[in-house]
C-alpha positions as a Markdown table, in Angstrom:
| # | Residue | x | y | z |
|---|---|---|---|---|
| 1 | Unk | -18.0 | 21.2 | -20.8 |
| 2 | Unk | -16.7 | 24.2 | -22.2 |
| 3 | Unk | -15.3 | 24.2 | -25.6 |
| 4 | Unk | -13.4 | 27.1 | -27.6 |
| 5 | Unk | -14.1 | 27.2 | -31.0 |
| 6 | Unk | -11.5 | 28.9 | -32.7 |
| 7 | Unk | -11.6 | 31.0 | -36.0 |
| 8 | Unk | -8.3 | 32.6 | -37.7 |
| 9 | Unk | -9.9 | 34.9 | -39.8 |
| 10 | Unk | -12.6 | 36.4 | -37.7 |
| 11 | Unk | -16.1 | 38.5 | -38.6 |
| 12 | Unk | -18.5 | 40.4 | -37.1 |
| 13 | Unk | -20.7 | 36.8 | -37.8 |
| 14 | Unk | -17.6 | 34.6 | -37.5 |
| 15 | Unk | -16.1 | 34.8 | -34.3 |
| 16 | Unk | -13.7 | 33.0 | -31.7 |
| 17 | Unk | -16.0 | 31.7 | -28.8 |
| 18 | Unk | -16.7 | 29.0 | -26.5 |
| 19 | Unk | -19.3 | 26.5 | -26.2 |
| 20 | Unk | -20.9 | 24.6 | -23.9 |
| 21 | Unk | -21.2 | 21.3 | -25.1 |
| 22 | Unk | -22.1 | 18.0 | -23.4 |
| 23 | Unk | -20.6 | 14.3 | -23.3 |
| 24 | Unk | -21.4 | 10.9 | -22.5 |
| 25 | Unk | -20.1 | 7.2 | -21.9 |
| 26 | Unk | -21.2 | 4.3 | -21.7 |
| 27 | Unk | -19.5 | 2.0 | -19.8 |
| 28 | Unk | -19.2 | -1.9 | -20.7 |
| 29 | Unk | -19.1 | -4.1 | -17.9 |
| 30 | Unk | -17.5 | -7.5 | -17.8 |
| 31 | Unk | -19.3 | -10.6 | -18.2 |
| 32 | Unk | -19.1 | -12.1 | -14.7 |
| 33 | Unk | -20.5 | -8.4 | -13.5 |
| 34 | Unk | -23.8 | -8.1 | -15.9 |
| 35 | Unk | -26.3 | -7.9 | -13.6 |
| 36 | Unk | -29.2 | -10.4 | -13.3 |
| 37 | Unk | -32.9 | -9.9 | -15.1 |
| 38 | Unk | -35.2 | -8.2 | -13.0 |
| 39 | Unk | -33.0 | -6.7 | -10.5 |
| 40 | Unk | -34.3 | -3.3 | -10.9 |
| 41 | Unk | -37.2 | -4.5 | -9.5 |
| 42 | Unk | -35.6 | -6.1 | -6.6 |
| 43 | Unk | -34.1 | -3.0 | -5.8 |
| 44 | Unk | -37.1 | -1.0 | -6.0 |
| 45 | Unk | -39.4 | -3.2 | -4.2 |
| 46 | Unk | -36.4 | -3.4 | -1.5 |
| 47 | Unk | -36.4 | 0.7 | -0.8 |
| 48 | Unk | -40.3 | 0.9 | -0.9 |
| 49 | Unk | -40.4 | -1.4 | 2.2 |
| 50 | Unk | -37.1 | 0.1 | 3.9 |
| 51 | Unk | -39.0 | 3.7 | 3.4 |
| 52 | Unk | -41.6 | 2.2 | 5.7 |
| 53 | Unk | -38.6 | 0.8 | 8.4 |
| 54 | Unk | -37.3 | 4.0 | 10.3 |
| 55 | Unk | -32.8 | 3.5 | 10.9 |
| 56 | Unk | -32.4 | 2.3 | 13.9 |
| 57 | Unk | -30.5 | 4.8 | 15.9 |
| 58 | Unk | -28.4 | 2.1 | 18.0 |
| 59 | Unk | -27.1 | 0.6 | 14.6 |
| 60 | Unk | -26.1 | 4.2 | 13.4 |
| 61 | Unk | -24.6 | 4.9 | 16.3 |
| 62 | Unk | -22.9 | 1.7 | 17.7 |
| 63 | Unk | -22.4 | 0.3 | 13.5 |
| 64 | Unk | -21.0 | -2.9 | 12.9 |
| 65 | Unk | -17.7 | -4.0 | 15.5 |
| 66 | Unk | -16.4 | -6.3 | 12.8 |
| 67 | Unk | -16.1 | -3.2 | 10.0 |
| 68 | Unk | -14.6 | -1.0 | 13.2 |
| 69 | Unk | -12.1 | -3.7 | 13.7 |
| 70 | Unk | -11.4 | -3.8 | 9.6 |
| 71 | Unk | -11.2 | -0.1 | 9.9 |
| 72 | Unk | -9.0 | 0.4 | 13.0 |
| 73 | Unk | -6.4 | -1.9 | 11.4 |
| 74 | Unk | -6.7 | -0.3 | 8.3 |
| 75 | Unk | -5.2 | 2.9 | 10.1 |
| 76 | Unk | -2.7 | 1.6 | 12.2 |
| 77 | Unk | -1.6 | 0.1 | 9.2 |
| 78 | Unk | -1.3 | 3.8 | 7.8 |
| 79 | Unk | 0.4 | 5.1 | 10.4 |
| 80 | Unk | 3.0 | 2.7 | 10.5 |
| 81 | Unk | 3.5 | 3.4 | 6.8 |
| 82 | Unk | 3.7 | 7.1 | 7.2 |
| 83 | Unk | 6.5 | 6.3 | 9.7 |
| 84 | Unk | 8.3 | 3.6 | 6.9 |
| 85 | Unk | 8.3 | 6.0 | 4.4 |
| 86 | Unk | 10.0 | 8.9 | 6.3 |
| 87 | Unk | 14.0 | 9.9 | 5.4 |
| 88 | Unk | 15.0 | 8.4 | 8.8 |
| 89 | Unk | 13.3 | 5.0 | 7.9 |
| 90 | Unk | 15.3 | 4.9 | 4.8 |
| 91 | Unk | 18.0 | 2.2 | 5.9 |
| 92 | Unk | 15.4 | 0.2 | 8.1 |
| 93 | Unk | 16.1 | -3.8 | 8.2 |
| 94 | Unk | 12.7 | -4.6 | 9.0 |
| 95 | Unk | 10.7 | -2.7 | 6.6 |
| 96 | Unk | 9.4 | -6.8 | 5.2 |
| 97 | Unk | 8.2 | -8.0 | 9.1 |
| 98 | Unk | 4.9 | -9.0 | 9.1 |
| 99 | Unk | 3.5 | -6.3 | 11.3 |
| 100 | Unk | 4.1 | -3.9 | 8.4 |
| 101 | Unk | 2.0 | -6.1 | 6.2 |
| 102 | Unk | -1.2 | -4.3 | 5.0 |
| 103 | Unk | -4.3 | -6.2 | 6.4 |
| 104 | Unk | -6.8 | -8.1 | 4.2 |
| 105 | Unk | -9.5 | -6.1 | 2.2 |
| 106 | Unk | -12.7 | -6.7 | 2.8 |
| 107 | Unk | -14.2 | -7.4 | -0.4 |
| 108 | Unk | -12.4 | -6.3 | -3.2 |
| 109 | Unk | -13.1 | -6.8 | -7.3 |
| 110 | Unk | -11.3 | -9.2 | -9.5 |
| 111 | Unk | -8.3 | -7.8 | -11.6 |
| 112 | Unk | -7.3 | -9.5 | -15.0 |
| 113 | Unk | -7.9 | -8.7 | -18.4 |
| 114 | Unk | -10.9 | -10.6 | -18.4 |
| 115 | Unk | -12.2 | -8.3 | -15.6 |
| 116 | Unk | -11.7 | -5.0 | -17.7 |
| 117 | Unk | -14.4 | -2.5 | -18.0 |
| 118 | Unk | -14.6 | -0.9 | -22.2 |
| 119 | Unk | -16.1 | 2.2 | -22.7 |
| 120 | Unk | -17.3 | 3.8 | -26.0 |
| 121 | Unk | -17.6 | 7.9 | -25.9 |
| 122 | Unk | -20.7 | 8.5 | -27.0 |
| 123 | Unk | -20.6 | 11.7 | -29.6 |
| 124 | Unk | -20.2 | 15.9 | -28.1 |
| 125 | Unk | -23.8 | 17.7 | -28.4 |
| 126 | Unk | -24.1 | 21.4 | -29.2 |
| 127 | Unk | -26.0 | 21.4 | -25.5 |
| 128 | Unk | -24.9 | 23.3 | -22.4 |
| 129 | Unk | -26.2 | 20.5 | -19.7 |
| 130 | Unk | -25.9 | 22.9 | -16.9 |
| 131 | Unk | -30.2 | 24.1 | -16.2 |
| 132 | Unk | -32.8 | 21.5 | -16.1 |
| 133 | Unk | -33.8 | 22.1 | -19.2 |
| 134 | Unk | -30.8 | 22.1 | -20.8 |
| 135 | Unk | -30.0 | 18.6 | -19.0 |
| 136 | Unk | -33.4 | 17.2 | -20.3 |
| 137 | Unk | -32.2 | 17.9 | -23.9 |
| 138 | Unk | -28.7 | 16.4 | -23.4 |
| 139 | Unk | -30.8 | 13.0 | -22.2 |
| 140 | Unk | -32.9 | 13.2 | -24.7 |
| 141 | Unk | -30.3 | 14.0 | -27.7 |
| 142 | Unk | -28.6 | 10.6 | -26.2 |
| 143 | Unk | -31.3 | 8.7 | -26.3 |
| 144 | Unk | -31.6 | 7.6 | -29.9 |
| 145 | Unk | -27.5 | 7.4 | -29.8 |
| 146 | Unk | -26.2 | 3.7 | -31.1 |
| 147 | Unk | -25.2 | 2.3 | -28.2 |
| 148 | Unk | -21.9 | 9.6 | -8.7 |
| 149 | Unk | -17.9 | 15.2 | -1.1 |
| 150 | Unk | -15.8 | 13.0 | 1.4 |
| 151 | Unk | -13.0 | 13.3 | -1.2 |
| 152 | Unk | -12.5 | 17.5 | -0.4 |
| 153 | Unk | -11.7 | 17.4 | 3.3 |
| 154 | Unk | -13.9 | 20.4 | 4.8 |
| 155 | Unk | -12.2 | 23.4 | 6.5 |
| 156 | Unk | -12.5 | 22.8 | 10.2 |
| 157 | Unk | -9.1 | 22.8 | 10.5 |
| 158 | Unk | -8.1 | 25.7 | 8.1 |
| 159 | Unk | -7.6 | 27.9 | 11.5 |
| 160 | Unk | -5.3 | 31.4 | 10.9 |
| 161 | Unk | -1.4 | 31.6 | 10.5 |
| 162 | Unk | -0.3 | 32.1 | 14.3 |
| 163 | Unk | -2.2 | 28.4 | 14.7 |
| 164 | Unk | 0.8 | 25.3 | 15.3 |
| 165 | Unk | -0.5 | 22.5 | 13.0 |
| 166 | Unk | -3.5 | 24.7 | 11.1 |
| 167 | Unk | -3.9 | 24.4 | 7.4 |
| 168 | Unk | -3.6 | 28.1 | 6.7 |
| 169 | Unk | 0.1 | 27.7 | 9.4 |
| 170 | Unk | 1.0 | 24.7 | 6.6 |
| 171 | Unk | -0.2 | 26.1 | 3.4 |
| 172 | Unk | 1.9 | 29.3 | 4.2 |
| 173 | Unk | 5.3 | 27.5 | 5.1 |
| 174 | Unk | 5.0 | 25.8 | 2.3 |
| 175 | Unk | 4.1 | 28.6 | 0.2 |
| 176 | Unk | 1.1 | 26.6 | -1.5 |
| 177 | Unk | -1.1 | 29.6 | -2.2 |
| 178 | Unk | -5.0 | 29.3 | -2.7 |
| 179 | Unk | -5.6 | 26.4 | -0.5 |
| 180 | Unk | -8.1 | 28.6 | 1.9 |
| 181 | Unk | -10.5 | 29.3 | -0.9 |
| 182 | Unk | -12.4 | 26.2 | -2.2 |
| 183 | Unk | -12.7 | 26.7 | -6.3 |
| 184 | Unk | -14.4 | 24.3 | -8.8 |
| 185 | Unk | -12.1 | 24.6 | -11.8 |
| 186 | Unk | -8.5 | 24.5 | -12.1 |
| 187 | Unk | -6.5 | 21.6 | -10.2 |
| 188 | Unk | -7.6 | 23.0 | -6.6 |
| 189 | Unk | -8.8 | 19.4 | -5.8 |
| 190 | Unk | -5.4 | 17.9 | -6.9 |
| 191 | Unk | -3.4 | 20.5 | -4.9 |
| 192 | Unk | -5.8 | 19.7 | -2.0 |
| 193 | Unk | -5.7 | 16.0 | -2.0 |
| 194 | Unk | -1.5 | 16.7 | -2.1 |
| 195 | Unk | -1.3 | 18.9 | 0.4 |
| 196 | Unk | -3.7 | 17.2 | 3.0 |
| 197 | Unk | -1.4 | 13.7 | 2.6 |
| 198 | Unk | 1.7 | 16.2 | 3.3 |
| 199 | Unk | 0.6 | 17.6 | 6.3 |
| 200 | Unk | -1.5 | 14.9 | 7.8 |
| 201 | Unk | 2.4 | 12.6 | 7.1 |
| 202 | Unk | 3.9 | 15.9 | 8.8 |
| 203 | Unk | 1.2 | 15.5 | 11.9 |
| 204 | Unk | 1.7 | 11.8 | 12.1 |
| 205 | Unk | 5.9 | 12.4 | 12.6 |
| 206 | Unk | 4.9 | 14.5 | 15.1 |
| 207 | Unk | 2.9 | 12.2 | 16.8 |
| 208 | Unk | 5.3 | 10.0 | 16.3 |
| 209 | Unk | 8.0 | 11.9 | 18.4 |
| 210 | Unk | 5.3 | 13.2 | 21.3 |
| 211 | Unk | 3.8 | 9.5 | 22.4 |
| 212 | Unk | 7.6 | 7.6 | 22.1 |
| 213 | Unk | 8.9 | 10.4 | 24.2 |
| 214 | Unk | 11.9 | 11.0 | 21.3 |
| 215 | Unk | 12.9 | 13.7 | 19.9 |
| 216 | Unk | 14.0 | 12.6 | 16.2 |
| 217 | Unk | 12.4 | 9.8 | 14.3 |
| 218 | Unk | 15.8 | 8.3 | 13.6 |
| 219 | Unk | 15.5 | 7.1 | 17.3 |
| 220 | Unk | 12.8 | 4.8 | 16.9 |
| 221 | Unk | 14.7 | 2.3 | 14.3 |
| 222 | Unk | 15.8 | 0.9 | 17.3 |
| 223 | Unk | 13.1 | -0.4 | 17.9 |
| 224 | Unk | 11.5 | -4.1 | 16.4 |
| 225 | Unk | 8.7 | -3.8 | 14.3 |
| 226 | Unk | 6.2 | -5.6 | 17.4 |
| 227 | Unk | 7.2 | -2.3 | 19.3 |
| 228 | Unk | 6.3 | -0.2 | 16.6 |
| 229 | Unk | 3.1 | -1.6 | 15.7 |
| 230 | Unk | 2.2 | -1.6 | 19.9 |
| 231 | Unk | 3.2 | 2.1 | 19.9 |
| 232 | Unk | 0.8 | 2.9 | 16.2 |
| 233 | Unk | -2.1 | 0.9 | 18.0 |
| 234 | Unk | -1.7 | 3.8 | 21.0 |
| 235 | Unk | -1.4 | 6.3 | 18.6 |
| 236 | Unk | -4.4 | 5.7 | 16.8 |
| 237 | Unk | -6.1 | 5.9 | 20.5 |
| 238 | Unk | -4.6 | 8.4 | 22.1 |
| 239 | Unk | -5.3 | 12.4 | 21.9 |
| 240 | Unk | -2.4 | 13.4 | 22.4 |
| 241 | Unk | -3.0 | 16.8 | 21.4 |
| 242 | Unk | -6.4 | 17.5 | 20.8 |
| 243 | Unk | -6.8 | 19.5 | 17.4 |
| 244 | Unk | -3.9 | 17.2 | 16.2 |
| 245 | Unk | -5.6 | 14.2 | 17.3 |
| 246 | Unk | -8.6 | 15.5 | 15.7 |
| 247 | Unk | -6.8 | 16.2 | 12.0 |
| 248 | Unk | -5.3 | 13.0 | 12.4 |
| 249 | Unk | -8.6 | 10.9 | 12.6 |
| 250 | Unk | -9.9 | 12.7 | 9.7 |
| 251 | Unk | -7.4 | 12.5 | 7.5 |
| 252 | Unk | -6.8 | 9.0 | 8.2 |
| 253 | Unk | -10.5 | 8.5 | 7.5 |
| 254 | Unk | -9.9 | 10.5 | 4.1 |
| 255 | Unk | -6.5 | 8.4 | 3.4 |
| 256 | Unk | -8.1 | 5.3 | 3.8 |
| 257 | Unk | -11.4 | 6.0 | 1.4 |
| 258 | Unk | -8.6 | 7.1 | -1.2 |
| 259 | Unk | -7.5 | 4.1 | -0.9 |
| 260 | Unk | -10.1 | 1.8 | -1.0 |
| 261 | Unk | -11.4 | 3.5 | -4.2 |
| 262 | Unk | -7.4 | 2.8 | -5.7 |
| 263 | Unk | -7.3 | -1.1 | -4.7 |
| 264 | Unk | -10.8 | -1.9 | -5.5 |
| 265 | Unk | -12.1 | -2.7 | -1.7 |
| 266 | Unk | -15.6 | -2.0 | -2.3 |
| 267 | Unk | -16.6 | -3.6 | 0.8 |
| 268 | Unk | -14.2 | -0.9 | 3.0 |
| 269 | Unk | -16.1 | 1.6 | 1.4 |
| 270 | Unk | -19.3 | 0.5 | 2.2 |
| 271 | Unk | -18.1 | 0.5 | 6.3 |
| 272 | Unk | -17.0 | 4.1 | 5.6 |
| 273 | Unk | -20.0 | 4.9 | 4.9 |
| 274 | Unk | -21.5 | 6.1 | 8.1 |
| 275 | Unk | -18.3 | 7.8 | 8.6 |
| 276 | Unk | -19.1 | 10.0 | 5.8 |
| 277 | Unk | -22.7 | 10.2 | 6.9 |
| 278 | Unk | -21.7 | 12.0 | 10.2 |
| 279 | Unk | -19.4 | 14.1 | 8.6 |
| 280 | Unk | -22.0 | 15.3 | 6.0 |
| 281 | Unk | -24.6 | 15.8 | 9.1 |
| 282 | Unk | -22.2 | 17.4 | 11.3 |
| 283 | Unk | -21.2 | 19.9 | 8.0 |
| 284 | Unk | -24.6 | 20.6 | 7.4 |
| 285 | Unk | -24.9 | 18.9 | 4.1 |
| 286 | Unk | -28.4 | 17.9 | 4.4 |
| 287 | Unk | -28.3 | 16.7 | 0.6 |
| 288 | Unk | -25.3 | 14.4 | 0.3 |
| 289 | Unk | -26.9 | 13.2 | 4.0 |
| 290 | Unk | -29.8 | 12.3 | 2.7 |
| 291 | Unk | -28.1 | 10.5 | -0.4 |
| 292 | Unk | -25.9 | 8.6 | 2.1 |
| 293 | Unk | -28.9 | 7.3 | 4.0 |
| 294 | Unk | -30.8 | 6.6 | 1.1 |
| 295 | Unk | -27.6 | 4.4 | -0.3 |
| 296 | Unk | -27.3 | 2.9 | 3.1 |
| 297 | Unk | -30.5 | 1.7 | 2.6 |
| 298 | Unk | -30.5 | 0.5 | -0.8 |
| 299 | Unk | -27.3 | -1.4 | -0.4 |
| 300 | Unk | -28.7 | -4.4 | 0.8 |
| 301 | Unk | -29.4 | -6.0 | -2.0 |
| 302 | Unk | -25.9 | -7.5 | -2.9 |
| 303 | Unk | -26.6 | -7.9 | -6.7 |
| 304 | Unk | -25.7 | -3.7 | -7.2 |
| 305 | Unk | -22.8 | -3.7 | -5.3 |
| 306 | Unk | -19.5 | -3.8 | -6.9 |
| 307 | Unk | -18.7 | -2.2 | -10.4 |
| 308 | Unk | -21.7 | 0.5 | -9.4 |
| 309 | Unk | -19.0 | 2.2 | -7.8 |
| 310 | Unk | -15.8 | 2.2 | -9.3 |
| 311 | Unk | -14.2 | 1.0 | -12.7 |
| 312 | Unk | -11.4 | -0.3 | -14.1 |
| 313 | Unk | -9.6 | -0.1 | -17.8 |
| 314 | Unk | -6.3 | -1.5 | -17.0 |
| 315 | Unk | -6.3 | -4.9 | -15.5 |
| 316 | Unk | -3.8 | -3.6 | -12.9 |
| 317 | Unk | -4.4 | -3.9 | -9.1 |
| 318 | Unk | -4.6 | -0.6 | -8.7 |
| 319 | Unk | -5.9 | 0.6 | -12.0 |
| 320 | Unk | -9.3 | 1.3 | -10.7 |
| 321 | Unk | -11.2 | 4.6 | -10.4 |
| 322 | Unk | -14.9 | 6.0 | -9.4 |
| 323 | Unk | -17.1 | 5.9 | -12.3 |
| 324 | Unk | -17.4 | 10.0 | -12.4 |
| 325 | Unk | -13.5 | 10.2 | -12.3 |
| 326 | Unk | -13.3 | 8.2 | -15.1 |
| 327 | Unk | -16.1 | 10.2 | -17.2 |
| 328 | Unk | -13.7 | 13.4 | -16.2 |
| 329 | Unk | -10.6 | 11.6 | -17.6 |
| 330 | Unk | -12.6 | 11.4 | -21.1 |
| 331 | Unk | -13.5 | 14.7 | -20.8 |
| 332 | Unk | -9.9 | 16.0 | -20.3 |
| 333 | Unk | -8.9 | 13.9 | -23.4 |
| 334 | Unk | -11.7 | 15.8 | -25.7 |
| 335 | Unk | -10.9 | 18.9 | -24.0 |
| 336 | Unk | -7.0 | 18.7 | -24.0 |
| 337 | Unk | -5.1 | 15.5 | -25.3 |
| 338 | Unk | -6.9 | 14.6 | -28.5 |
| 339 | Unk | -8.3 | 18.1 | -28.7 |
| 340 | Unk | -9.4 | 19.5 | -32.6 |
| 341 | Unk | -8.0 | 22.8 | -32.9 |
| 342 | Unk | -9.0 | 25.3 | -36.0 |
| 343 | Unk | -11.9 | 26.3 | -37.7 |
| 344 | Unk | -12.4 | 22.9 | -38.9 |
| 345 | Unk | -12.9 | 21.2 | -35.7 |
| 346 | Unk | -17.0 | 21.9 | -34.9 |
| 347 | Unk | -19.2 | 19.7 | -33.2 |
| 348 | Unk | -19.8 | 18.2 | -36.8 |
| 349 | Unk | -16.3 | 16.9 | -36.8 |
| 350 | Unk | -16.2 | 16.1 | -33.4 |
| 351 | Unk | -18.8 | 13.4 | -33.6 |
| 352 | Unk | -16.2 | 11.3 | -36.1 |
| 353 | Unk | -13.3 | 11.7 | -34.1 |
| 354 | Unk | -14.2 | 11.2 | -30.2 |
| 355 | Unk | -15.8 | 8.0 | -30.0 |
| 356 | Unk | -12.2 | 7.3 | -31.2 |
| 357 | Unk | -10.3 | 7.9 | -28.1 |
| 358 | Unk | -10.1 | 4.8 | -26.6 |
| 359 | Unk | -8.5 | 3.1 | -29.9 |
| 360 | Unk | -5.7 | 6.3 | -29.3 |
| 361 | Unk | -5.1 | 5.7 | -26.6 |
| 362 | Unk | -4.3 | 2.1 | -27.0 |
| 363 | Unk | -2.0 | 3.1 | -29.8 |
């Protein structure tokens, strides 16, 4: 991470710059989640023999039909909420039925206060972590301390202006400028993730109104809630227009990981997972394919599932959060919230006051 070091009188030797520094956390599971002695070695010895046992193809291909059923409710149940939560759905009676109920997770991780993961923020290092080297240093400067992209929809769909239901049609109406050109920094992934829920609800209403034949939303609260949830299962099969259809089964894919990750179903994520590994073959990202296969692989043991994946601080439902998220929260709080400023505030200092975050927080 980047840090400016500010100096109010400066010199030719004593200057206002910025440094690349590096971070670290270590993250405190709870009892119940500590893993058993010796499992490293179960893993190990389990992907040495699956190196030697080619995928089969037909699994890959055909997957599991109980996790397609688990995901195929999972989006009905979205699209049925996309159409709750529109202005004409406002006044509905039946927003309560059943049919509306959201369908059980598949394996999801205990929430209480016993079942919350501490962390303690290991002190900033004067060590840019961004070469090989550099990263070597940053491991080793850590090692005598006291003490993981589905998520970015890719651009198949950005099309041009002139194109009905395009990105680059949406991100124009809306006025939402940038969204063409993927960047790093800055809150391009947030304005993403925003806009993509916008106009994948905006694609659903539209759907909505093309296979019930209406022509304002308004006209399906007529309708009882058994209706509605027949008409969402024939939405979620239909094409009814073929690069909408095509959005729509995407998005829904990237809706549903979201929130997964949110609610702590670590077992939908795991039958996502060869829907990710298509789409990072048919992208042609050979690297996060390979890591996808190599996961799928590794996953059998059931001692590392679980808190390998995501973390939670709060012992709220929905308080939960990838692992590398969570290391980017800390970072914004060095970076921005509890931020040093002055000439005073050097990596020196910085050691004392960071691992203190977490107690300032809870304050």
């Amino acid at each position: 991470m980047n840090l400016p070091m500010c100096v109010f009188s400066q010199r030719l030797h004593n200057q206002t710059h910025f440094s690349s520094g590096c971070t670290a956390t270590v993250w405190v599971l709870p009892a119940h989640a500590v893993l058993p002695v010796g499992v490293n070695g179960l893993l190990q010895a389990h992907c040495a023999q699956a190196v030697l046992e080619p995928f089969s193809l037909e699994e890959l291909l055909d997957g599991d039909p109980s996790a397609h059923l688990c995901i195929k409710n999972q989006f009905i149940h979205h699209i049925l909420q996309m159409l709750l939560n529109s202005p004409d759905f406002a006044d509905y009676v039946d927003c309560d039925d059943v049919h509306f109920k959201p369908p059980p997770t598949v394996h999801h991780l205990p929430y209480s206060p016993d079942h919350i993961v501490k962390q303690h923020i290991l002190r900033t290092i004067d060590q840019e972590e961004a070469s090989y080297e550099g990263n070597d240093k940053a491991m080793e400067g850590y090692r005598y301390e006291d003490f993981n992209s589905f998520n970015q929809m890719d651009y198949t769909y950005l099309g041009i202006a002139a194109t009905i239901g395009s990105l680059q049609q949406a991100s124009d109406i809306l006025q939402w400028k940038g969204l063409h050109k993927t960047e790093m920094k800055g809150p391009f992934w947030h304005h993403l993730h925003e806009a993509l829920h916008h106009i994948g609800e905006a694609h659903f209403w539209a759907t909505w109104l093309a296979i019930s034949g209406t022509s304002q939303l308004s006209q399906l609260k007529n309708k009882s809630p058994a209706k509605l949830h027949v008409l969402a299962i024939k939405l979620e099969q239909d094409a009814v227009l073929t690069q909408w259809i095509m959005f729509n089964c995407d998005v829904l894919s990237y809706i549903e990981l979201n929130t997964a990750m949110k609610c702590s179903d670590v077992g939908c994520m795991e039958d996502m997972l060869p829907t990710l590994l298509f789409r990072f073959v048919g992208g042609g990202n050979s690297k996060y394919t390979i890591e996808v296969l190599e996961l799928m692989h590794g996953l059998k043991p059931e001692v590392i599932k679980g808190y390998c994946w995501l973390i939670n601080c709060s012992s709220k439902p929905d308080g939960l959060t990838p692992v590398n998220k969570g290391q980017e929260q800390n970072i914004g709080d060095i970076k921005v919230t509890y931020h040093s400023f002055g000439p005073g505030a050097t990596f020196k200092y910085l050691h004392k006051v960071l691992p203190a975050i977490p107690t300032f927080r809870a304050l």
